[in-house]
Gaussian input, Z-matrix of N, CA and C with variables (Angstrom, degrees):
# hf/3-21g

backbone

0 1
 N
 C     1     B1
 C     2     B2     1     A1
 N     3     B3     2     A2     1     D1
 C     4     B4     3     A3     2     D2
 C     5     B5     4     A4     3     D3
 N     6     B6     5     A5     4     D4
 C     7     B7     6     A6     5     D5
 C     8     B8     7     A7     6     D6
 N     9     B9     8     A8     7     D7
 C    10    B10     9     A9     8     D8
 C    11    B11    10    A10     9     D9
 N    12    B12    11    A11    10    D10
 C    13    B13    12    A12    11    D11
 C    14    B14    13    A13    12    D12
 N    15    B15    14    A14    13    D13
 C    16    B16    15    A15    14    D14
 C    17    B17    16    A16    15    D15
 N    18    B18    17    A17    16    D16
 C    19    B19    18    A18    17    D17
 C    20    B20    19    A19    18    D18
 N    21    B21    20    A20    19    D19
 C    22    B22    21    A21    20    D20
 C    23    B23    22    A22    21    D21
 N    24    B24    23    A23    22    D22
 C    25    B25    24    A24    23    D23
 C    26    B26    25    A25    24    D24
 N    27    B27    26    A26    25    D25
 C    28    B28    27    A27    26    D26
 C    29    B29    28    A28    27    D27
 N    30    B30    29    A29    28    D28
 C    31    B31    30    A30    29    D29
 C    32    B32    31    A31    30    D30
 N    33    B33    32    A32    31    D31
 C    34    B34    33    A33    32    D32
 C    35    B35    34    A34    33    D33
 N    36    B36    35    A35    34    D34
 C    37    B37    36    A36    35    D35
 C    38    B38    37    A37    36    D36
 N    39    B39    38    A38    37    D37
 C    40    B40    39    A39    38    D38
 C    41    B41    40    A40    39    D39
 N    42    B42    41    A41    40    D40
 C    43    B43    42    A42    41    D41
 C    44    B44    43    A43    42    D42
 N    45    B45    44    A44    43    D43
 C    46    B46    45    A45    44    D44
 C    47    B47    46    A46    45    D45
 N    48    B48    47    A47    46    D46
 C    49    B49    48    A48    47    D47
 C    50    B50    49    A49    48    D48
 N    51    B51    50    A50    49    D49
 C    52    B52    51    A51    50    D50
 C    53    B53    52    A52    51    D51
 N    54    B54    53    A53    52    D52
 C    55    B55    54    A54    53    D53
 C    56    B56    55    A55    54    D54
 N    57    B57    56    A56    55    D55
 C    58    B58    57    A57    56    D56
 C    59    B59    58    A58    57    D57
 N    60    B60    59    A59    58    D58
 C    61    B61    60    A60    59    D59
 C    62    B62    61    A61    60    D60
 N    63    B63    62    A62    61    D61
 C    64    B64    63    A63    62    D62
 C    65    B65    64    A64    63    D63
 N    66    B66    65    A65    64    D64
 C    67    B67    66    A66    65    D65
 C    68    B68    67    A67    66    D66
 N    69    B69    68    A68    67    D67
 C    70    B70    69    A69    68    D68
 C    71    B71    70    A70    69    D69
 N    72    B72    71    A71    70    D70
 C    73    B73    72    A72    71    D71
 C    74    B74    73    A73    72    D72
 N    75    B75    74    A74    73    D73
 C    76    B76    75    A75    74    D74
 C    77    B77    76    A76    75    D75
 N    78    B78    77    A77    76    D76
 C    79    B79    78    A78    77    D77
 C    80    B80    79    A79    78    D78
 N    81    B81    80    A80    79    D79
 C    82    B82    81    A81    80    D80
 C    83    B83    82    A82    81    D81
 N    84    B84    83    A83    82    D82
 C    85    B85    84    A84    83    D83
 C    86    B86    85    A85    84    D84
 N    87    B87    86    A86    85    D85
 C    88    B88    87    A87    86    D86
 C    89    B89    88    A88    87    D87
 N    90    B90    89    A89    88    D88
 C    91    B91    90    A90    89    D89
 C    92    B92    91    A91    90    D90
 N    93    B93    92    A92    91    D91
 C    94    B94    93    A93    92    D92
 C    95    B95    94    A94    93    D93
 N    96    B96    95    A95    94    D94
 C    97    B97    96    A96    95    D95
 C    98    B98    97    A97    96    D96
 N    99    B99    98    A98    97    D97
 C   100   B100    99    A99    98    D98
 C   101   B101   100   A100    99    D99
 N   102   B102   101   A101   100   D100
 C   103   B103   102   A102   101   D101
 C   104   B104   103   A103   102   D102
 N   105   B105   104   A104   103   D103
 C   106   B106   105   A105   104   D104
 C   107   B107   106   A106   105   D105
 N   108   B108   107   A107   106   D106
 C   109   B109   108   A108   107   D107
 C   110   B110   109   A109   108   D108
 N   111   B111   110   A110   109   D109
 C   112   B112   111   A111   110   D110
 C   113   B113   112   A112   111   D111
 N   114   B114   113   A113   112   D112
 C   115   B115   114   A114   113   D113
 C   116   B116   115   A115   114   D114
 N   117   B117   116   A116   115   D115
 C   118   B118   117   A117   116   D116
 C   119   B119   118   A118   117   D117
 N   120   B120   119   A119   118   D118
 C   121   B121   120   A120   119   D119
 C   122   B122   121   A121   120   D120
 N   123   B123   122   A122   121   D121
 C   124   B124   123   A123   122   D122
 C   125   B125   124   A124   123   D123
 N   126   B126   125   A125   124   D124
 C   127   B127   126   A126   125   D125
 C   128   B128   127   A127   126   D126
 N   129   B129   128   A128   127   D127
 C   130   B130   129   A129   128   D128
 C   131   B131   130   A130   129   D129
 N   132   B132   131   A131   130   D130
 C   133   B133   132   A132   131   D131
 C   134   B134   133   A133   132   D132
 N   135   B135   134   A134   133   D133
 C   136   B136   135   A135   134   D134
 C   137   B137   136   A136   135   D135
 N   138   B138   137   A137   136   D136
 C   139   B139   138   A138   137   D137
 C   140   B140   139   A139   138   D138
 N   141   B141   140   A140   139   D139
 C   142   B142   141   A141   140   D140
 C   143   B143   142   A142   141   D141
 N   144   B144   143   A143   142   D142
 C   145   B145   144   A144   143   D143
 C   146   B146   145   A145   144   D144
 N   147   B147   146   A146   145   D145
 C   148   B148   147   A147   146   D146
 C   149   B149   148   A148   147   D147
 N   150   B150   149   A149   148   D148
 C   151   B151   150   A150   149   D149
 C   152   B152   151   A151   150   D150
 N   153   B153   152   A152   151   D151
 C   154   B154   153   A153   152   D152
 C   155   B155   154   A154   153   D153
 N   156   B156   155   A155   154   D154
 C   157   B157   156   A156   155   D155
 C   158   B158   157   A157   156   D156
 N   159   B159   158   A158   157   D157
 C   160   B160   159   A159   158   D158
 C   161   B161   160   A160   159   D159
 N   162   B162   161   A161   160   D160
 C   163   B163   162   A162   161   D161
 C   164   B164   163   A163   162   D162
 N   165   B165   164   A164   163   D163
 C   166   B166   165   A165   164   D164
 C   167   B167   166   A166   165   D165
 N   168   B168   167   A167   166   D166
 C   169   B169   168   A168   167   D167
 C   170   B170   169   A169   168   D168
 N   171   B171   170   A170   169   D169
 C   172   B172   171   A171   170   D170
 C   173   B173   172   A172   171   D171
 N   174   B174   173   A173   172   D172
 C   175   B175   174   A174   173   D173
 C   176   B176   175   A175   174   D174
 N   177   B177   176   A176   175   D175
 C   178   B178   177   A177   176   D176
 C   179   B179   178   A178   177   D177
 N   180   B180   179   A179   178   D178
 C   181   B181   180   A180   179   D179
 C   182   B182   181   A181   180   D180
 N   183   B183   182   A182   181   D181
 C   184   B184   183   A183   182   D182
 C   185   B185   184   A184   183   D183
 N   186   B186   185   A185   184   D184
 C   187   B187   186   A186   185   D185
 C   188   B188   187   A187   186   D186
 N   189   B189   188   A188   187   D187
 C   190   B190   189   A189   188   D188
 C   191   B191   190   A190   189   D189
 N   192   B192   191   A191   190   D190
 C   193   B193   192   A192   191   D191
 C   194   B194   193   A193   192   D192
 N   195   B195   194   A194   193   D193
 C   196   B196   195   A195   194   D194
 C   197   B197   196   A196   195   D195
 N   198   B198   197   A197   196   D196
 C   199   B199   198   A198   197   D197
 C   200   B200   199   A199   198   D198
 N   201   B201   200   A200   199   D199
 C   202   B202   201   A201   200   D200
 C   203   B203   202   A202   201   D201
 N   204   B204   203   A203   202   D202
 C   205   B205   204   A204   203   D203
 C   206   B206   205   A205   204   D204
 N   207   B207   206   A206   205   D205
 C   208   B208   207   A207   206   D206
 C   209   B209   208   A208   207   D207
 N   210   B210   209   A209   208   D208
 C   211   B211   210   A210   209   D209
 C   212   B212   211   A211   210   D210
 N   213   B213   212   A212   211   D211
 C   214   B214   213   A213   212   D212
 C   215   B215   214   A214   213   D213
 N   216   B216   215   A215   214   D214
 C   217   B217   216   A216   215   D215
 C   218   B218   217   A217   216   D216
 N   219   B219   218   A218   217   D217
 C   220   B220   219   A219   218   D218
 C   221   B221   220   A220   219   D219
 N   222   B222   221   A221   220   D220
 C   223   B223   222   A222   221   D221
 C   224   B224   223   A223   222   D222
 N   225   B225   224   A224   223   D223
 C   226   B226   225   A225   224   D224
 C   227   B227   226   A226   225   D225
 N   228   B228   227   A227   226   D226
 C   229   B229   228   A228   227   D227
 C   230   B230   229   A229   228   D228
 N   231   B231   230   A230   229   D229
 C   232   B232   231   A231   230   D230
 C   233   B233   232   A232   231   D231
 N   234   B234   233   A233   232   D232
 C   235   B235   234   A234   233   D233
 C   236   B236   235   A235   234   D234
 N   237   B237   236   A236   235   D235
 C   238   B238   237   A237   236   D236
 C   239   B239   238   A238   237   D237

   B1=1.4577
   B2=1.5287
   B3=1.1593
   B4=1.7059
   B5=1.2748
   B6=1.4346
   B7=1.3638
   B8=1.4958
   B9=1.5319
   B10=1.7410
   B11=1.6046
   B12=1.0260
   B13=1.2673
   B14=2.0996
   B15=1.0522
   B16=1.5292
   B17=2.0463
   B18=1.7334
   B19=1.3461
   B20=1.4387
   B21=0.7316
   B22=2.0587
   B23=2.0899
   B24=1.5233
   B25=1.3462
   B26=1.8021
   B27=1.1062
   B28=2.0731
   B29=1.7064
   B30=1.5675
   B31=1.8035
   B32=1.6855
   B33=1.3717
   B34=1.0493
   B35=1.5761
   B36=1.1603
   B37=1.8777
   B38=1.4601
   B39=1.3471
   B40=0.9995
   B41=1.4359
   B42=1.6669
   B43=1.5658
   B44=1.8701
   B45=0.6750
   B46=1.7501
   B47=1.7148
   B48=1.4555
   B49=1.7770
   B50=1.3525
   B51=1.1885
   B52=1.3997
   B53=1.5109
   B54=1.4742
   B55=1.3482
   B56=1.2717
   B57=0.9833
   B58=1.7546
   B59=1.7497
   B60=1.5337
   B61=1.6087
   B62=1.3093
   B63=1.5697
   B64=1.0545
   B65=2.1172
   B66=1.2428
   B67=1.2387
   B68=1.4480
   B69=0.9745
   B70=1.3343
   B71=1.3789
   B72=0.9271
   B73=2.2962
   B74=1.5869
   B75=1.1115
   B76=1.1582
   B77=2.0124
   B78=1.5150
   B79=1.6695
   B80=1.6105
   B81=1.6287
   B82=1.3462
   B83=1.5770
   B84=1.1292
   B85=1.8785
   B86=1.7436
   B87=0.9806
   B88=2.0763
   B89=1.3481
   B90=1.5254
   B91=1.8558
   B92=1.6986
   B93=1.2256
   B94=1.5935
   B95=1.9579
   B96=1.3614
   B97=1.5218
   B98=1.5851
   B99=1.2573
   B100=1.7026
   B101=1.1593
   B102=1.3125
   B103=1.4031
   B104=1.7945
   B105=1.4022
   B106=1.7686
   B107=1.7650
   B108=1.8789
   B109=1.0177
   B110=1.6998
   B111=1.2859
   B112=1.5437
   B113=1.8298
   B114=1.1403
   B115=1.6917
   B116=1.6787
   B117=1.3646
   B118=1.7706
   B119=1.9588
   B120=1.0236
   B121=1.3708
   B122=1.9647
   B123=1.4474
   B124=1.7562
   B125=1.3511
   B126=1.6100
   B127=1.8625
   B128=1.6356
   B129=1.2903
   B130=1.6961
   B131=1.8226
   B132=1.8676
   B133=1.8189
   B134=1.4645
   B135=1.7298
   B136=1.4188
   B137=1.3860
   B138=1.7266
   B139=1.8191
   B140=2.0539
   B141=1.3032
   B142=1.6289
   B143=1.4884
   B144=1.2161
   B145=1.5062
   B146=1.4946
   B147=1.6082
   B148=1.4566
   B149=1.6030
   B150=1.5801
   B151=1.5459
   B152=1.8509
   B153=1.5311
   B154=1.3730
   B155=1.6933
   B156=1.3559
   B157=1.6464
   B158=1.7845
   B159=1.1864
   B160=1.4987
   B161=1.7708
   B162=1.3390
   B163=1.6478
   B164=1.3853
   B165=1.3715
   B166=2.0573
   B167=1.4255
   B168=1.1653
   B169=1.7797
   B170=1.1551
   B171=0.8181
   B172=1.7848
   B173=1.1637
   B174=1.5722
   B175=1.6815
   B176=1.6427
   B177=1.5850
   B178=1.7405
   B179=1.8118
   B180=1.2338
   B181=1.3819
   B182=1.2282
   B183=1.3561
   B184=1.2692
   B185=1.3685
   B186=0.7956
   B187=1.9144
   B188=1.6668
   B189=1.4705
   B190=1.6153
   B191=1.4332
   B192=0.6667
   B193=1.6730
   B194=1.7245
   B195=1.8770
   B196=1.5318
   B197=1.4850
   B198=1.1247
   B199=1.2396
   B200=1.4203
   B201=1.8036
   B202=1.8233
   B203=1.0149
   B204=1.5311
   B205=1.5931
   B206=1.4552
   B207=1.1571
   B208=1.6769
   B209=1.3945
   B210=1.4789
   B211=1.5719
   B212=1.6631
   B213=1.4897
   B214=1.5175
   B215=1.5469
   B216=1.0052
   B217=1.3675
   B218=1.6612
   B219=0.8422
   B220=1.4030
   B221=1.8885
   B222=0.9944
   B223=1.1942
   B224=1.8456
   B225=1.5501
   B226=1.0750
   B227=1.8776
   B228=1.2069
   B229=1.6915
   B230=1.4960
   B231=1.0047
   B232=1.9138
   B233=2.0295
   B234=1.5309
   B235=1.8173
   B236=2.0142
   B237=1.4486
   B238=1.4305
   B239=1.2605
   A1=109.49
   A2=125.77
   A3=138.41
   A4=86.15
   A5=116.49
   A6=131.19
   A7=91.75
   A8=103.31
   A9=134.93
   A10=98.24
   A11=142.96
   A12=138.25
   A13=87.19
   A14=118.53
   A15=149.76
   A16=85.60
   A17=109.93
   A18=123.58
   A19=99.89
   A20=111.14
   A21=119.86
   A22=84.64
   A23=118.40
   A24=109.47
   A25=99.88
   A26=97.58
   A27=100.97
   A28=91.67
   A29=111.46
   A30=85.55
   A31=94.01
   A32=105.81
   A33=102.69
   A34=125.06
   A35=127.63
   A36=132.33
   A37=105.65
   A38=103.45
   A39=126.57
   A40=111.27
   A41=117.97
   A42=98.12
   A43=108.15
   A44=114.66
   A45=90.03
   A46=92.73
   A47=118.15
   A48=139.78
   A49=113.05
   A50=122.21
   A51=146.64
   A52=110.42
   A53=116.43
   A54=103.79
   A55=126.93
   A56=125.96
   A57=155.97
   A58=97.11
   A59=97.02
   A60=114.80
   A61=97.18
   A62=126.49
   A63=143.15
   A64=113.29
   A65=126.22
   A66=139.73
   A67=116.04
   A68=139.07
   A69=150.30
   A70=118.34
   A71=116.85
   A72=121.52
   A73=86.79
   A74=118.31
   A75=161.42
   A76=103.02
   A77=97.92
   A78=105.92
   A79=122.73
   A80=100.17
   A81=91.59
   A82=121.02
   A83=101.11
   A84=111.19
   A85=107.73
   A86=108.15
   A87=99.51
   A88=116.69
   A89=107.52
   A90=106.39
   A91=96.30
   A92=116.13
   A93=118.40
   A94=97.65
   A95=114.84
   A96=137.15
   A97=98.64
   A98=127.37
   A99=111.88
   A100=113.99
   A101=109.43
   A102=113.54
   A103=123.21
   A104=80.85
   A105=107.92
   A106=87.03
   A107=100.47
   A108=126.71
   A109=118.41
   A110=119.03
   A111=104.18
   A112=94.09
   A113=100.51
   A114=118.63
   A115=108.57
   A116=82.92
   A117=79.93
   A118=101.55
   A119=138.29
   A120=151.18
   A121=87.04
   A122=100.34
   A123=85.88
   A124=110.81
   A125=85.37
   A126=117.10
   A127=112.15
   A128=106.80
   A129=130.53
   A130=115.29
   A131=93.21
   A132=79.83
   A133=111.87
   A134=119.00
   A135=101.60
   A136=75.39
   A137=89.19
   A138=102.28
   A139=103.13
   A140=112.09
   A141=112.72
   A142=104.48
   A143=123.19
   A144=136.61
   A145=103.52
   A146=123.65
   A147=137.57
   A148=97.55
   A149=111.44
   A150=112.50
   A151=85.98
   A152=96.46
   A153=119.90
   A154=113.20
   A155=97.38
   A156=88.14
   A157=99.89
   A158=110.16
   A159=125.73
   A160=109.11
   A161=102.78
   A162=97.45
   A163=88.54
   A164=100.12
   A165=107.63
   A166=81.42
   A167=106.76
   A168=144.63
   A169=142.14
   A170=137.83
   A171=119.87
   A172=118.78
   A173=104.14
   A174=118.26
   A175=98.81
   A176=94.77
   A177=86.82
   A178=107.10
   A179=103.96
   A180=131.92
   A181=121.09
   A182=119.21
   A183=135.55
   A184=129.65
   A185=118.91
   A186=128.62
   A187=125.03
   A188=89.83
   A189=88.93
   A190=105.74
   A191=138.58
   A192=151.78
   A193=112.06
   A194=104.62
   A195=89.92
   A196=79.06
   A197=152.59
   A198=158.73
   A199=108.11
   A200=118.90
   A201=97.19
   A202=103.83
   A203=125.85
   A204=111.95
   A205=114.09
   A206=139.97
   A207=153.80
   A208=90.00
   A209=117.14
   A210=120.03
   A211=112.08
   A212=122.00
   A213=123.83
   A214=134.31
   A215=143.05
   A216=111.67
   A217=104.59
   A218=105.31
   A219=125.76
   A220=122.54
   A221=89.02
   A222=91.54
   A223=133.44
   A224=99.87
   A225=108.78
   A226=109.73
   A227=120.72
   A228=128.38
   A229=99.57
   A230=129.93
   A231=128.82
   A232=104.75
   A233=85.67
   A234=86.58
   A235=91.12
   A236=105.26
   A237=111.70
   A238=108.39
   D1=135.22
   D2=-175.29
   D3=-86.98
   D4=142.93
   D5=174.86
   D6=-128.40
   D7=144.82
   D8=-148.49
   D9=-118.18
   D10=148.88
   D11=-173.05
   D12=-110.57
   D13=163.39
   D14=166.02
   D15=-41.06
   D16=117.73
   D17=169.00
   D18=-67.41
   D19=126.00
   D20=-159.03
   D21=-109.64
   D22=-46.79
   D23=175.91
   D24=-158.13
   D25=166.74
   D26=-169.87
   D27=-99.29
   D28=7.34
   D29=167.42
   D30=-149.16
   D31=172.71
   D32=-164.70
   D33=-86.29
   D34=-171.44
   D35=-177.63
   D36=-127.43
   D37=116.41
   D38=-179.65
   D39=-77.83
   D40=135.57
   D41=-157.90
   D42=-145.41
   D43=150.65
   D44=-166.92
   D45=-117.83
   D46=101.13
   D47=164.48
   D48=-68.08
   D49=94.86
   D50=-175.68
   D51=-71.42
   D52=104.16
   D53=177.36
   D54=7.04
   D55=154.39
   D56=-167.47
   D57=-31.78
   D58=61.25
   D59=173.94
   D60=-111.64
   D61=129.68
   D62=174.50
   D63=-74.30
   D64=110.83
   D65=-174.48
   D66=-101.34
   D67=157.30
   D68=149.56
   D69=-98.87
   D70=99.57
   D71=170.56
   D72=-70.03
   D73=155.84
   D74=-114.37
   D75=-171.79
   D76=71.53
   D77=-179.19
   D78=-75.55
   D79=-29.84
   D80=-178.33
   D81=-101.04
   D82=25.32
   D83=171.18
   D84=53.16
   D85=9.99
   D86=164.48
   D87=-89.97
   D88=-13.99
   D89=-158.59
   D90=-64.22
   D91=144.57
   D92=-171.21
   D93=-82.04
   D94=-23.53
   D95=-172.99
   D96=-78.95
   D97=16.14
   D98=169.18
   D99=-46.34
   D100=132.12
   D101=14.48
   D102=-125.36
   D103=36.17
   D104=-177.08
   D105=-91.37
   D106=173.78
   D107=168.49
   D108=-73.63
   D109=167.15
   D110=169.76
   D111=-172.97
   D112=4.50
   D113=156.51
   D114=81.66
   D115=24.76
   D116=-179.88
   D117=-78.31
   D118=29.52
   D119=-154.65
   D120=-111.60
   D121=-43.54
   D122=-172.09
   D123=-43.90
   D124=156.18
   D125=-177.09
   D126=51.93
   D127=21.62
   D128=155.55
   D129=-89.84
   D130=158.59
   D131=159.99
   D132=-93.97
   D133=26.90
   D134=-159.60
   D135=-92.56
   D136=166.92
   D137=165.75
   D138=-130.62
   D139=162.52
   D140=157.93
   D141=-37.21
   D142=147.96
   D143=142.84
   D144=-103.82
   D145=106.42
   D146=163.84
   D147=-47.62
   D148=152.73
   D149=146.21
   D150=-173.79
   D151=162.99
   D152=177.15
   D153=-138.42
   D154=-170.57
   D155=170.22
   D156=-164.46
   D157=152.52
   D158=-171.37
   D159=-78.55
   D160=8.80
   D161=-176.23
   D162=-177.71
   D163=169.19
   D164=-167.11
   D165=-79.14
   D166=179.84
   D167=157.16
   D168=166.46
   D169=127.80
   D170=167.70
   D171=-73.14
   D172=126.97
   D173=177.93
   D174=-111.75
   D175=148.46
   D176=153.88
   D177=-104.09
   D178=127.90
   D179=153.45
   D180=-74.28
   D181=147.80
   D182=-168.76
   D183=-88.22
   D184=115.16
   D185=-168.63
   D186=-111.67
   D187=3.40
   D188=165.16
   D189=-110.56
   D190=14.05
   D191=178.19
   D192=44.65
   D193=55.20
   D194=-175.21
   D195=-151.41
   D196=41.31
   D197=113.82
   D198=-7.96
   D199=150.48
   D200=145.78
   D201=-126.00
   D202=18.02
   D203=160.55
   D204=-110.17
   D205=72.06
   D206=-165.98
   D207=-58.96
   D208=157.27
   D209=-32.26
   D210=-53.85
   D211=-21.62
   D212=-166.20
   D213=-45.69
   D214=138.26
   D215=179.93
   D216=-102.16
   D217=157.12
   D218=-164.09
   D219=-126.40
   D220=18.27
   D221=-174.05
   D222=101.94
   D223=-27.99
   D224=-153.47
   D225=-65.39
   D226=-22.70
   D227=172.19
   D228=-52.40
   D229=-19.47
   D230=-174.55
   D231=-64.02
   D232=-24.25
   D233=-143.47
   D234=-97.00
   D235=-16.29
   D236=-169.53
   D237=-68.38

């Protein structure tokens, strides 16, 4: 069974990934810093999901936490 972190929002956060800057996603949807980490995950089984990127951009990231490509959103808040 896939375990879903807390729907933090039903659409996604648009986020601007600054060249080859190291991030923390934010799996279990409490961090108040969406859609980054901010460690509100302790005494959970969630952990950070790391990601970076080879050039700036803004992505939208996922904030309902049921994606299957993390941090990205994918659509999946449509179906909730």
């Amino acid at each position: 069974m896939i375990k879903h972190g807390h729907i933090a929002s039903l659409f996604p956060i648009m986020f601007k990934v600054e060249k080859k800057k190291e991030y923390l996603y934010c799996t279990c949807g409490y961090s108040k810093k969406q859609p980054t980490c901010d460690g509100s995950h302790k005494d959970s089984d969630f952990k950070p999901l790391p990601f970076s990127c080879d050039f700036t951009i803004n992505e939208a990231l996922c904030a309902c936490k049921h994606t299957k490509v993390p941090p990205y959103c994918d659509g999946a808040h449509s179906k909730l």
